[in-house]
C-alpha positions as CSV (number, residue, x, y, z in Angstrom):
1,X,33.6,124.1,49.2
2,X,30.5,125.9,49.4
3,X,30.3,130.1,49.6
4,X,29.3,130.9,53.2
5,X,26.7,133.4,54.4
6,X,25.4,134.8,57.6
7,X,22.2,133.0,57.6
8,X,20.0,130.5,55.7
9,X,16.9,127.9,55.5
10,X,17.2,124.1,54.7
11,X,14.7,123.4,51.6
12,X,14.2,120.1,53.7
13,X,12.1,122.7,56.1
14,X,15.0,122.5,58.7
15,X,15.4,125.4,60.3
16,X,19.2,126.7,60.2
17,X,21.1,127.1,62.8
18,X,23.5,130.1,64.1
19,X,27.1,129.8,64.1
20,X,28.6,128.9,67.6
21,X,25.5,126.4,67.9
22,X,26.3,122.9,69.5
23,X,24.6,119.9,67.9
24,X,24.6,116.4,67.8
25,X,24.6,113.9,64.9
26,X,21.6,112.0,64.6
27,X,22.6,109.8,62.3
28,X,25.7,108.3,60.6
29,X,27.5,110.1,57.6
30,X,30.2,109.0,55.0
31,X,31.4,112.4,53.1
32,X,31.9,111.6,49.2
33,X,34.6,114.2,49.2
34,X,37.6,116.1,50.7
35,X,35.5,119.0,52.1
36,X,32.6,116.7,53.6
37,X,33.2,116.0,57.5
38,X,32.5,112.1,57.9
39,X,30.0,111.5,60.8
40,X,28.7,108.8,63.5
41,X,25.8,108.9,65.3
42,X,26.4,110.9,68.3
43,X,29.3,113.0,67.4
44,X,28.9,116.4,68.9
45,X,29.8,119.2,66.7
46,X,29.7,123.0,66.5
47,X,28.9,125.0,63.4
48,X,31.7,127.0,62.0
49,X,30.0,128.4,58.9
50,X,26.5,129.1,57.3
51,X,26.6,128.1,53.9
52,X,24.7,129.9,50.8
53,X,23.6,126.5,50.4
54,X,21.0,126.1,52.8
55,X,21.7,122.3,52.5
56,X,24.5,122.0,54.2
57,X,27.0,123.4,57.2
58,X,30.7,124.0,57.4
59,X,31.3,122.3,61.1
60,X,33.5,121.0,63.5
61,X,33.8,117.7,65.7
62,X,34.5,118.5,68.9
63,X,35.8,115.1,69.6
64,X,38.9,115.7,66.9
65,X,38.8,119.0,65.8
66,X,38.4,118.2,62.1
67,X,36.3,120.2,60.5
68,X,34.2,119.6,57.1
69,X,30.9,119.9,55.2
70,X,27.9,118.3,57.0
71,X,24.0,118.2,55.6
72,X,21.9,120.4,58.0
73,X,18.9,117.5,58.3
74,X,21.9,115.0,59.7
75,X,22.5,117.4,63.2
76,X,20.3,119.0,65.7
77,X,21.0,121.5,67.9
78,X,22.1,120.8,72.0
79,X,19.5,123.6,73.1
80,X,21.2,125.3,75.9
81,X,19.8,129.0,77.4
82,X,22.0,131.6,78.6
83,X,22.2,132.1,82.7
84,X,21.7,135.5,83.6
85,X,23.8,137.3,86.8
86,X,21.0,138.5,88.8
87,X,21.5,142.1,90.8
88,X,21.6,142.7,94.1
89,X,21.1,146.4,95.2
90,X,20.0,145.3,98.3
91,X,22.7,143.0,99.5
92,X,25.6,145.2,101.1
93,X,28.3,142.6,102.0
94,X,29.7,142.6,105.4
95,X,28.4,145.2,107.8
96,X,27.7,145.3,111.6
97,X,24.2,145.4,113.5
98,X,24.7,148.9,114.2
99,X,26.0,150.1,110.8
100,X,22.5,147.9,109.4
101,X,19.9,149.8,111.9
102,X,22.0,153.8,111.2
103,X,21.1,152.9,107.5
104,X,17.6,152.0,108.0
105,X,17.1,155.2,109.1
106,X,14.3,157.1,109.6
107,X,12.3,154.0,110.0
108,X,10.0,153.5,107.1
109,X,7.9,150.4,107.9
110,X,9.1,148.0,104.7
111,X,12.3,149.5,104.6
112,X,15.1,146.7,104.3
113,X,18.4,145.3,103.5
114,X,20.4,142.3,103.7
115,X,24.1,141.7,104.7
116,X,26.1,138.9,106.2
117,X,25.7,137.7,109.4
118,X,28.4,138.5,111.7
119,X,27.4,135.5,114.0
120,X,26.8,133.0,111.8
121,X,29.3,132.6,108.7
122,X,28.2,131.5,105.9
123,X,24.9,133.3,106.8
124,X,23.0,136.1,106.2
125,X,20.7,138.6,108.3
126,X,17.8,140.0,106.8
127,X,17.4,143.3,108.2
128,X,13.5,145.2,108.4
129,X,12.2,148.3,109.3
130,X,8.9,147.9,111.2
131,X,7.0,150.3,113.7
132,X,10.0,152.8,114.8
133,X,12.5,149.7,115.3
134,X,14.4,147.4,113.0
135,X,13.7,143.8,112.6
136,X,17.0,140.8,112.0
137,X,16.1,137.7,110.4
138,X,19.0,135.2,110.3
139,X,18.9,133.9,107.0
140,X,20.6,130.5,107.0
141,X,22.5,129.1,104.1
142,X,21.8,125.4,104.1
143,X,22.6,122.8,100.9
144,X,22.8,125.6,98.3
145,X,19.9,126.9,99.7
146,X,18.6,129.4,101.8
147,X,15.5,130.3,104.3
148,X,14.7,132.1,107.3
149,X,12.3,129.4,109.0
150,X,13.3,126.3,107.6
151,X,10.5,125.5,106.1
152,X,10.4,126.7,103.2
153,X,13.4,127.2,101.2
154,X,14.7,129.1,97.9
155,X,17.4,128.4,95.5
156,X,18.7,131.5,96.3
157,X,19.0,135.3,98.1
158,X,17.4,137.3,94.9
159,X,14.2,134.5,95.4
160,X,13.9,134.7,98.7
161,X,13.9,138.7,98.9
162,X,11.4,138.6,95.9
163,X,8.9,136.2,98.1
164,X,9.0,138.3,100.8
165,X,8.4,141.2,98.9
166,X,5.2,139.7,97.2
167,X,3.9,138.1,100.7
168,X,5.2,139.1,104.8
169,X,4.5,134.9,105.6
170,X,5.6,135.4,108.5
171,X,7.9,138.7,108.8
172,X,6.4,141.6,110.3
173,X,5.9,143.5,107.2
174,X,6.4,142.4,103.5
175,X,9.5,144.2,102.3
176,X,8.3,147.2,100.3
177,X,11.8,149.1,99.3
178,X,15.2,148.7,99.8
179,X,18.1,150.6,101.1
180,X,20.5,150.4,97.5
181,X,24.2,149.6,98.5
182,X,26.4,152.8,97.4
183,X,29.0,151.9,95.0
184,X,29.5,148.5,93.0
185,X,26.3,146.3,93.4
186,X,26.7,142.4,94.4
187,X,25.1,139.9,92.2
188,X,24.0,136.5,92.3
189,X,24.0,133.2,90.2
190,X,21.8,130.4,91.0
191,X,23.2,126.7,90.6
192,X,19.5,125.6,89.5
193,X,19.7,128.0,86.3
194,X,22.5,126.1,85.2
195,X,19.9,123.2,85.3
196,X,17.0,124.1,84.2
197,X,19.2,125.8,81.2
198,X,20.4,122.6,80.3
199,X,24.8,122.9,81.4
200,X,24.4,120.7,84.0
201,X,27.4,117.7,83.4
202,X,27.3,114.5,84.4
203,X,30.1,113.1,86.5
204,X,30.1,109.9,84.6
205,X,30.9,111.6,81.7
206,X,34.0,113.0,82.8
207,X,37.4,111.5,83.1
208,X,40.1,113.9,85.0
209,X,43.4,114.2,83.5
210,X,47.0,115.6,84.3
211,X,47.6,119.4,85.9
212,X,47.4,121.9,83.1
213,X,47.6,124.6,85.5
214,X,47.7,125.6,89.0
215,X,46.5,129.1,90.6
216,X,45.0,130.9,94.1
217,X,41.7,129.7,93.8
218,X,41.8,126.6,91.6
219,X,43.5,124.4,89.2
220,X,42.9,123.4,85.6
221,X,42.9,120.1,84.2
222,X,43.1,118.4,81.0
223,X,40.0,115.5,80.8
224,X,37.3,114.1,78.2
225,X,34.1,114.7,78.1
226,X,32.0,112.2,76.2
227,X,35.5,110.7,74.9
228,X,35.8,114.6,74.1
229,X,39.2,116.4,74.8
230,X,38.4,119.7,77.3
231,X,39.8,121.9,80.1
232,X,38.4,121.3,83.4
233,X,38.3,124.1,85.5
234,X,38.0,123.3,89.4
235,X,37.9,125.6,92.8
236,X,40.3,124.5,95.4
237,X,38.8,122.9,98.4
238,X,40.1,125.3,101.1
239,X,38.7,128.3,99.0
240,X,35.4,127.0,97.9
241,X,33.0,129.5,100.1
242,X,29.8,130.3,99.3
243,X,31.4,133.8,98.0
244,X,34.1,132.1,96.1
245,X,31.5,130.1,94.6
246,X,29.9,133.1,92.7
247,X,32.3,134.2,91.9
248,X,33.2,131.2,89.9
249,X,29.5,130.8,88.6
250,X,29.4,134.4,87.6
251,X,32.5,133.6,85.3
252,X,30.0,130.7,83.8
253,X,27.0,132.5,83.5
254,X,28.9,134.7,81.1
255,X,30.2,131.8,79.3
256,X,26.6,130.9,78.7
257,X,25.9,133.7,76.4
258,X,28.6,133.7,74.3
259,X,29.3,132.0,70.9
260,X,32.3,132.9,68.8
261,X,35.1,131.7,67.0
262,X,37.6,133.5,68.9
263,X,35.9,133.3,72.4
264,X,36.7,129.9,74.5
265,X,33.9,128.1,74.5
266,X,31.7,126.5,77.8
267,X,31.0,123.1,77.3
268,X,29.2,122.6,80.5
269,X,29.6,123.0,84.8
270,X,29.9,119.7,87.1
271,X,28.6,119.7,90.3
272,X,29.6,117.2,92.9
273,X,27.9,117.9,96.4
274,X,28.6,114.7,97.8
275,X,31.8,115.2,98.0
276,X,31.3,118.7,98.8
277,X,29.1,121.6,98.4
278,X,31.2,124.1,96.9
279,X,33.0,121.5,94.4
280,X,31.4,122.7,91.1
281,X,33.9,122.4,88.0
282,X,33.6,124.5,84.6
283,X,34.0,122.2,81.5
284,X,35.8,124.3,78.8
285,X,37.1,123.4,74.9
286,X,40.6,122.1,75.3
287,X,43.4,124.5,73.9
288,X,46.4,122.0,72.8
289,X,49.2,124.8,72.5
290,X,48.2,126.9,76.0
291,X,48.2,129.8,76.4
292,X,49.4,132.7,74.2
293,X,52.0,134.3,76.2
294,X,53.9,130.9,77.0
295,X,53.8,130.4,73.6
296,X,55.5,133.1,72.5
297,X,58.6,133.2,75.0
298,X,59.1,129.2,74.4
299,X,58.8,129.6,70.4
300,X,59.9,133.2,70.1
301,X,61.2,135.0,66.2
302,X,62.5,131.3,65.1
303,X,59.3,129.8,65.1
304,X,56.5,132.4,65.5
305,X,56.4,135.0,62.0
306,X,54.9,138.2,60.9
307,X,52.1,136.2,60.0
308,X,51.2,134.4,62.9
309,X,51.3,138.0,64.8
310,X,49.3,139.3,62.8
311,X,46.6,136.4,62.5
312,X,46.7,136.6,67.0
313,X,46.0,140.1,66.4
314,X,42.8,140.0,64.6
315,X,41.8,136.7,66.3
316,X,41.5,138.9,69.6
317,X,40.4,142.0,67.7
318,X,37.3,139.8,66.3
319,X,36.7,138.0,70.0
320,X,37.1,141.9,71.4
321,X,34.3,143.1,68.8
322,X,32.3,140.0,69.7
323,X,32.4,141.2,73.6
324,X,32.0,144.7,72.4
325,X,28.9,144.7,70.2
326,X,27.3,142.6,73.0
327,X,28.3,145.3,75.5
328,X,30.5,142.9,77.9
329,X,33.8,143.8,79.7
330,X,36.3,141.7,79.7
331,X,38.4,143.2,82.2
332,X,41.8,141.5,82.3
333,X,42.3,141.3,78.5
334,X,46.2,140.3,78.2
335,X,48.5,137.3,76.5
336,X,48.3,135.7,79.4
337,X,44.1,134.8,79.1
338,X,44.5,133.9,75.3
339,X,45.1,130.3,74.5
340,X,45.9,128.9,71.3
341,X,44.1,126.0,69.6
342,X,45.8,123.8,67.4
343,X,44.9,125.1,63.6
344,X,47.3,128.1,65.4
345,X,43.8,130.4,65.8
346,X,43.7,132.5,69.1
347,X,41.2,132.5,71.5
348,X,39.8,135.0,74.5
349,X,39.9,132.8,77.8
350,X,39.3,133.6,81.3
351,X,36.1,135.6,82.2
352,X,35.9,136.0,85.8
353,X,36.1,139.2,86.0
354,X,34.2,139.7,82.4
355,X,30.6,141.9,83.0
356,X,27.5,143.5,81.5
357,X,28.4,146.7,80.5
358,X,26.1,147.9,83.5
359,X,28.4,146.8,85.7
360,X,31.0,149.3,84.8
361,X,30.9,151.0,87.9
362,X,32.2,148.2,89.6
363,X,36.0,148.2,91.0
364,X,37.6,144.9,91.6
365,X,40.9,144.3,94.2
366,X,44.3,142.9,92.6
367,X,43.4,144.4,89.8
368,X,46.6,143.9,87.0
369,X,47.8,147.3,86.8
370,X,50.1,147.2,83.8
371,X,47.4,146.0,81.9
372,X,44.6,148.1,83.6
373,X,43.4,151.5,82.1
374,X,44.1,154.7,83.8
375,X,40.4,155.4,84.5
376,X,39.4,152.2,85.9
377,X,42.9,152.3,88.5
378,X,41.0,155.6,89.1
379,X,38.1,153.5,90.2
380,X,36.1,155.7,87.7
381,X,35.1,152.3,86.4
382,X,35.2,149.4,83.6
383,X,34.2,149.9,79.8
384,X,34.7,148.8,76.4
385,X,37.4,151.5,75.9
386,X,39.1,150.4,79.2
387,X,39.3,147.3,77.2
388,X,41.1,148.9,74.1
389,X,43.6,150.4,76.6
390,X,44.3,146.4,77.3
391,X,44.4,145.4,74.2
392,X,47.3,147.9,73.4
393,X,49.1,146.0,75.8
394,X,48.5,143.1,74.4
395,X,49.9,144.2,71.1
396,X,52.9,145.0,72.9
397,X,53.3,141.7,74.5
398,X,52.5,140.3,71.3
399,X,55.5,142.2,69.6
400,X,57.7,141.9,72.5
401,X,57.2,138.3,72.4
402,X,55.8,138.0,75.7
403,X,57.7,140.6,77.4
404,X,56.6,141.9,81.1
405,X,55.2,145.4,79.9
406,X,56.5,148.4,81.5
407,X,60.1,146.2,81.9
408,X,61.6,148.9,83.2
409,X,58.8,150.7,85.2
410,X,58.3,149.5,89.0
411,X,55.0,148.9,89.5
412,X,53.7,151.0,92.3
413,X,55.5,153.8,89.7
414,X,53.1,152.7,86.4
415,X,50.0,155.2,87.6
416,X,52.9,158.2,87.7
417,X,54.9,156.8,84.7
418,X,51.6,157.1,82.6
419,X,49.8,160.2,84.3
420,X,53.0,162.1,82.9
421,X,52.4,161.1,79.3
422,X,54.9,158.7,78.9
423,X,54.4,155.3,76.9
424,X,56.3,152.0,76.7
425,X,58.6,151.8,73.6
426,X,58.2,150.3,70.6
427,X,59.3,146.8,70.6
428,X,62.2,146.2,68.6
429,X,61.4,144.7,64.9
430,X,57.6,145.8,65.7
431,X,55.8,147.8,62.5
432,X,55.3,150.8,62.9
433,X,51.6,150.9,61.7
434,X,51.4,148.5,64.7
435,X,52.6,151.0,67.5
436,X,50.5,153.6,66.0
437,X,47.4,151.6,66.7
438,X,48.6,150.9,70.5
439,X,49.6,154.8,71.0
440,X,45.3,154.9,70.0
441,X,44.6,152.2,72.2
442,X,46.9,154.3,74.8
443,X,44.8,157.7,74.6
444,X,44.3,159.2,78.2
445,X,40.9,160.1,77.4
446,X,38.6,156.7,76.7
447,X,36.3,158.3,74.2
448,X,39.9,159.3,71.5
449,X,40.4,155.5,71.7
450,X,39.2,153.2,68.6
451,X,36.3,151.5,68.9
452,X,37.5,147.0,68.5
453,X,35.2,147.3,65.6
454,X,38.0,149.9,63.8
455,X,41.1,148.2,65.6
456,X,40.2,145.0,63.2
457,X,40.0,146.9,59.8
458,X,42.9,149.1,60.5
459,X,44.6,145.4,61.2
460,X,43.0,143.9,58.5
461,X,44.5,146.4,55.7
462,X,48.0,146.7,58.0
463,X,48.2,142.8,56.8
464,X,46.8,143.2,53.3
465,X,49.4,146.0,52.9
466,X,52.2,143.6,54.3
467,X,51.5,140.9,52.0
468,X,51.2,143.1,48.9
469,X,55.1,144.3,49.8
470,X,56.1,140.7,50.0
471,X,54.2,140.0,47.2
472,X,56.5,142.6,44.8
473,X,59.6,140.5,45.7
């Protein structure tokens, strides 16, 4: 097999692409050896590896799984653009008339905020200062859309405030500043960025399968895709709301900008408005062995070893430092929200509550609090480090075999339990060198915590160390 590098150049004049990129086979392929990945016209692949020869890729068939050498002038990339969440310091939730004008105070002709409308659900009231009294402009929700005079309409909130704050058409003033919501900021995802950004999945090309999973909000589903095994992800009926629904399409606009091994991949969204407005679906790489906590407490020490502990742990590490280095939190890191493919690697699943970095002000409800950092139960908010604390969790579930942490801890008690000092145990048969690295990840202060970046070389030389002690028997 080839030696691999981070980047290259095909002589052909092709230029190379990234690994994580989705591509398609142009044309059919018959490998003349045992490391060349056979193709057909039409395969959809991604691309493991770079190669130093800048001939060919190491690459995956996401039809199969199988994975092989493929020349780089056979393939060309799926070009997909990340969505972005868009802000919304304007937008403060659910508020009254009253609450709306005591805010807009002093009146400063311009001055403005939007919240929901209290008589019309599903609505929203545009709220503007103008000539020592405030203005309210029901803005009405209407086919994934919204406007104020029904005539002309915008794919969302953030475009509609943006029009009136380049032109009044029709408002008594164009909206010159806003009043910023205290606290954490709402955002927004339009459905016509998935789009024009090229996620958009064609019904036709799905086929539903059994129940994988059931939850509050939605269900999972195993399906194909283009004759392609994946996860479908789907919002209940009775909880698809236009609030539910960002929720959901924040989770995929995340998705969007991510590309690694270790991270779960987004194949695509589905939307089907026909048969209602809020049933969108997210279409995800299909993980045959679930996910990793299951898998522990149905295989436990029989089947699982030191080495496959030790391979979850850095797969996570490396997913972590992914997130990390492009400054996202995860914020719900545990065993639960890893799956595991078939080859046995691990993967990072679940981003719903995952955000920028910027948003690490923000405080979400029903949080998981034995998994949750002290700070951000604090409501002092979300970070990387927050993220470490996690991930010492996870170590011990990992080593507990998928143990409840804090077993013998009530829950309302786990704030106390850890303000005191105290730590879980070490699981039994666990490595030392292993607890050591969750007492880091369980420092009170975030900034004495290890950086993912450090927690996957002290892993890496914990298992080099391992295998040289095996090694002298």
């Amino acid at each position: 097999m080839a030696q691999v590098q981070d980047s290259g150049t095909s002589q052909s004049g092709v230029q190379a692409l990234k690994a994580g990129a989705e591509c398609i086979a142009k044309y059919d392929f018959e490998g003349t050896s045992n490391y060349d990945l056979s193709l057909n016209r039409g395969d959809m692949l991604v691309i493991v590896k770079i190669t130093r020869d800048p001939n060919w890729y190491y690459a995956q068939k996401l039809k199969d799984g199988t994975k092989g050498m493929i020349p780089v002038n056979y393939v060309k990339e799926i070009c997909k653009k990340a969505v972005k969440l868009q802000s919304m310091p304007w937008f403060h939730g659910k508020m009254t008339r009253e609450e709306a004008e005591s805010l807009l105070n002093p009146i400063s002709d311009g001055l403005f905020l939007v919240r929901e409308s209290n008589n019309y659900p599903g609505d929203y009231t545009l709220c503007v200062a103008f000539d020592g009294k405030v203005e309210h402009y029901r803005v009405i929700n209407k086919f994934n859309k919204v406007t104020i005079d029904e005539e002309e309409f915008f794919n969302s909130l953030t475009d509609l405030v943006a029009h009136y704050e380049s032109d009044a058409d029709g408002l008594c003033i164009k909206l010159l500043k806003c009043v910023p919501k205290a606290g954490a900021k709402e955002y927004e995802v339009n459905l016509s960025d998935f789009a024009q950004a090229g996620w958009l999945i064609k019904k036709r090309d799905l086929e539903f399968g059994e129940v994988l999973g059931d939850g509050e909000f939605g269900e999972v589903r195993k399906g194909f895709y283009r004759g392609i095994k994946v996860a479908i992800k789907t919002l209940k009926p009775d909880t698809g709301t236009k609030f539910s629904i960002q929720n959901f399409l924040a989770e995929a606009s995340v998705m969007t900008d991510l590309k690694h091994p270790n991270l779960v991949r987004l194949m695509g969204i589905n939307i089907n408005e026909t048969v209602n407005p809020y049933a969108i679906c997210l279409i995800t790489e299909f993980m045959s062995k679930g996910s990793l906590v299951d898998h522990l407490r149905t295989r436990g020490r029989a089947v699982i070893t030191r080495h496959n502990q030790y391979s979850f742990a850095i797969d996570v590490a490396k997913g972590m430092s992914y997130l990390e280095s492009r400054d996202l939190v995860h914020r719900d890191l545990a065993a639960r929200n890893v799956l595991v493919a078939e080859d046995n690697s691990a993967k990072v699943a679940d981003f719903g509550l995952a955000r920028p970095e910027l948003f690490k002000a923000d405080f979400v409800s029903n949080v998981p609090i034995k998994w949750t950092a002290p700070e951000a139960l604090k409501k002092q908010g979300f970070s990387s480090k927050s993220d470490v604390w996690s991930y010492g969790v996870f170590l011990w579930e990992l080593y507990s075999f998928g143990r409840v942490p804090y077993p013998r801890v009530p829950i309302d008690d786990v704030t106390k339990f850890l303000e005191m000092g105290n730590r879980m145990d070490i699981p039994d048969k666990c490595p030392a060198s292993i607890y050591q690295l969750m007492i880091d990840c369980w420092q009170g202060d975030p900034a004495s915590r290890p950086k993912f970046e450090s927690i996957l070389q002290i892993l890496r030389r914990i298992k080099d160390e391992a295998c040289e002690q095996i090694s002298m028997f």
